[in-house]
N, C-alpha and C positions, 0 to 999 in steps of 0.2 A: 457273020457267024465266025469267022477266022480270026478276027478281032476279039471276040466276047472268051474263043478257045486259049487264044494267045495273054489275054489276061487271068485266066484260070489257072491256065501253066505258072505263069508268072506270080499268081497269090500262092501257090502247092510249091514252090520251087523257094519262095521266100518262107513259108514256115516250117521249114526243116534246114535253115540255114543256122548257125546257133544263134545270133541274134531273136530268129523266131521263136525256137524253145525256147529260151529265156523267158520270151514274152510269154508263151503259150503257160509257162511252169509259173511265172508270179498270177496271170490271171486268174487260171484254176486253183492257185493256194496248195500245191499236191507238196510245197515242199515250205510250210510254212516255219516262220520262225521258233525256235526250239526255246528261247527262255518266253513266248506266250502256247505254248503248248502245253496242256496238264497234264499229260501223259507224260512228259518229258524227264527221266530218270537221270537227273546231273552226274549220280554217281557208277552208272551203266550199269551192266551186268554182273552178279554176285559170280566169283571165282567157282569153277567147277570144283566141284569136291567127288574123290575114290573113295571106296570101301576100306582101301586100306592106307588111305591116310588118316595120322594121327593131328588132333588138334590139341 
């Protein structure tokens, strides 16, 4: 039992080290590449614009 605990520690200790993110973030895709994403707006966010600016 202190074996199986001491390995569980040791897998939860390893996936929060950044190596493990890294792994954890390419598996799930949560940050996937931005020129295969359709959504992907090359040219960002349109300028905010005031009331009382002139164009």
């Amino acid at each position: 039992m202190v074996e199986w605990v001491q390995a569980e520690l040791d897998s939860l200790a390893a996936s929060i080290e950044p190596d493990g993110i890294e792994k954890q973030l390419a598996e799930n895709r949560l940050f996937p590449n931005p020129d295969a994403d359709e959504l992907h707006d090359p040219l960002g966010e349109p300028e905010e614009k005031y009331y009382w600016q002139f164009d």
